[in-house]
C-alpha positions in Angstrom: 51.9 -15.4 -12.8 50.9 -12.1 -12.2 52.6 -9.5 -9.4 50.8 -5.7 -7.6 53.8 -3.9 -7.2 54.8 -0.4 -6.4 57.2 1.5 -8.5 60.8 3.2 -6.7 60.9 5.3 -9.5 63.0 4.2 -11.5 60.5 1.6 -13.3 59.1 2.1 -17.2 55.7 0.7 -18.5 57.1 -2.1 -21.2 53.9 -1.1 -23.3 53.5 2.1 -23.4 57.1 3.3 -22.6 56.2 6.0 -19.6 58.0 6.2 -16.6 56.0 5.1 -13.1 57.1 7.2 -10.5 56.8 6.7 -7.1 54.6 5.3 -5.6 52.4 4.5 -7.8 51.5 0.6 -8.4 52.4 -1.6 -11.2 51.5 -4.7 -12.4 54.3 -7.9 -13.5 53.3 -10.1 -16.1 55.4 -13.1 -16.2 54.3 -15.8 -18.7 57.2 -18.0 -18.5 59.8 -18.7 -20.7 59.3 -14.6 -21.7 60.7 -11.8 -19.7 58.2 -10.3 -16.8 56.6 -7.4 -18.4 55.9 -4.7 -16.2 52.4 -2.5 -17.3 51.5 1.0 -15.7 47.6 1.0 -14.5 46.2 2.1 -17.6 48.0 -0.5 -19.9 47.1 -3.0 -17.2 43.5 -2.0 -17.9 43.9 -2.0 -21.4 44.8 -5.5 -21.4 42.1 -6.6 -18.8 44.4 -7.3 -15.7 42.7 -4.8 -13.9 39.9 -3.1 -13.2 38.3 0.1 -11.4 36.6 0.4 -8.3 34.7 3.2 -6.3 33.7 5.5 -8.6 36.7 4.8 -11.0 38.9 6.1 -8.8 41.1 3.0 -7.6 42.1 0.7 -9.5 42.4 -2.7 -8.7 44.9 -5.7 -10.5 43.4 -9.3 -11.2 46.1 -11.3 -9.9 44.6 -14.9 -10.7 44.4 -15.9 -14.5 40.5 -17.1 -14.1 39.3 -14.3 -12.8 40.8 -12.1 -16.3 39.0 -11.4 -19.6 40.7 -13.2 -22.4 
């Protein structure tokens, strides 16, 4: 299951390792019997959970599992 979140500040990307400061947004991954990992906006688009929208300026998380790129 996958979770839009927005960071308190005191949250770190669990790929990349940077901090995500208020208020920007997050994404959870939880895959089940792993821990949630939680992915900053790039990572998140990296991995294909997200993508950008008007004028790559906003970037939007795929919360459904069909709607992703494997």
């Amino acid at each position: 299951m996958r979770y839009g979140c927005i960071s308190l500040g005191n949250v770190n990307c669990d790929q990349c390792g940077r901090d995500i400061p208020y208020p920007e947004r997050y994404m959870v991954v939880d895959e089940g019997k792993k821990k949630p990992k939680r992915l900053c906006g790039d990572c998140a688009l990296k991995r294909g959970y997200a993508k950008l929208d008007k004028g790559d300026k906003e970037i939007n998380f795929i919360l459904s599992e069909g709607d992703a790129k494997s």
